[in-house]
Steps between C-alpha positions, in 0.01 A plus 500: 500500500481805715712671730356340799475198351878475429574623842350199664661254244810664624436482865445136442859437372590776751410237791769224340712759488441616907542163580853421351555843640406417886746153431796718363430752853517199700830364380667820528373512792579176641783391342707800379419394122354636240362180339515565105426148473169526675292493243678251264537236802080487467512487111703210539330322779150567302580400183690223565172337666379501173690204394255309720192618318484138303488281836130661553570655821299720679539886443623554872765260513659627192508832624635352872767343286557823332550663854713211672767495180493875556562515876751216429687740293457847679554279816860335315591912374432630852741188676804637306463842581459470879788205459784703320359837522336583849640804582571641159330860342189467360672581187696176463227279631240636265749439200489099566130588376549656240723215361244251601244758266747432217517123544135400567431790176690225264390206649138594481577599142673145460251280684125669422608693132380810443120389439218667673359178823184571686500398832190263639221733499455610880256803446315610193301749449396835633423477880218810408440737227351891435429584213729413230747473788589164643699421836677161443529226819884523391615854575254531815677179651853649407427783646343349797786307562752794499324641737477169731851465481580857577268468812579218614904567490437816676326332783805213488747748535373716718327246781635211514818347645578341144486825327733628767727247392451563143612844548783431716614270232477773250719763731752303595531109390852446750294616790251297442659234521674564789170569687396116407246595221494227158622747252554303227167281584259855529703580140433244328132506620455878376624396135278195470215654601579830262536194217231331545251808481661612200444160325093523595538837353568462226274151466253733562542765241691210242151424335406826478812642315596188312838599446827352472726429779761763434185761410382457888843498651472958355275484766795580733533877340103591603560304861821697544341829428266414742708367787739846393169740585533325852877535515520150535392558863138556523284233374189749476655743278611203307098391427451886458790461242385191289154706453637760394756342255164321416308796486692682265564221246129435461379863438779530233308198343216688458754714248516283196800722368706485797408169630878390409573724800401236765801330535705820576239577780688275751851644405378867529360438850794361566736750389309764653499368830918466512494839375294617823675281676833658410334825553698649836840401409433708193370758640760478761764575228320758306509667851 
């Protein structure tokens, strides 16, 4: 395959990859966490609808069971933060997520094994080819998606009274309450709703990829480098992120002796950006 070829392979795993990242954005910026669990609250949602394969059902209403058991849980996570830790640093809420990472890690290594599942196949196939170079109906509806999301949060926030709300939730939970608004209610709706699109996601991309369910729940390093691009504060450069993370993995696939290098691809963008990050209080002190 040629260099352009791998490019747009990668900008096809670059739109999964935007969308976790626009999620991740939004909980940071809705709910003062940094969701680590994000992704593996969808793996579990998504593959556990597979256990109801056998009764025949039809390929939406696994995957709307796959995004109900994972709002359930994202909805259940989100209830004990605002409950015992509503006006604590992001730092301490975003740890309960991290724990929650570790715990639905070894139950999804416990309940689904460590065997590649395919999800119901959604959609196959490219959606157009050129050449030798095909477009799949997969990675243009991921990355449509991310950018639906993105848009239509920014128009939430930004005009309408519940995205007002939303944000005054973020900046200061106490006084929202005080000023009448359903804190824990608006909460609880954010993290459902963050669940339940990352359970479609990955019901999406499951047949696809095939893999296991701990394989998919890595995911989470690519999303974060993505959501990380935007600072976890703007959902565009988070899309612009995922593509790039994207991007860069597939042209290094069109490298057969440094193809191993994909996986570091998401670390090094993430490194890179702390580092630039970092970059005035450094320079501060060399001063």
């Amino acid at each position: 395959m040629d260099i352009l070829g791998s490019l747009v392979v990668g900008l096809s795993s670059g739109g999964l990859y935007a969308a976790f990242g626009v999620l991740l954005v939004l909980m940071a910026t809705l709910t003062r966490v940094i969701n680590f669990s994000q992704v593996a609250v969808g793996v579990f949602g998504a593959y556990l609808s597979l256990r109801f394969i056998p009764l025949d059902l039809p390929t939406w209403v696994i995957i709307l069971i796959a995004m109900v058991t994972a709002a359930a849980i994202s909805a259940l996570l989100g209830w004990i933060i605002a409950t015992w830790l509503g006006e604590s640093s992001t730092t301490a809420r975003s740890a309960v997520t991290v724990a929650t990472l570790l715990g639905l890690i070894s139950l999804s290594f416990l309940v689904f094994g460590t065997r590649p599942q395919a999800n119901p196949p959604l959609l196959v196939g490219p959606l157009f080819t050129f050449g030798d170079i095909a477009v799949t109906k997969v990675g243009v509806l991921m990355l449509a998606l991310a950018v639906g999301i993105a848009a239509v949060s920014r128009l939430l926030l930004t005009k309408t009274s519940l995205g007002v709300r939303l944000r005054a939730i973020a900046d200061r939970q106490t006084a929202a309450e005080l000023l009448g608004i359903n804190v824990k209610g608006l909460q609880l709706f954010v993290w459902a709703q963050t669940g339940a699109m990352s359970a479609l996601f990955i019901s999406i991309v499951g047949n696809a990829q095939a893999g296991s369910a701990n394989s998919m729940i890595v995911l989470l390093i690519p999303a974060a480098a993505a959501a990380l691009v935007g600072a976890f504060t703007n959902v565009w450069l988070a899309v612009a992120g995922g593509l790039l993370v994207g991007a860069l993995q597939g042209v290094l696939t069109g490298f057969p002796s440094i193809t191993l290098l994909t996986d570091w691809v998401p670390l090094t963008v993430i490194v890179l950006f702390l580092l630039w990050n970092q970059r005035k209080e450094v320079w501060d002190v060399a001063r």
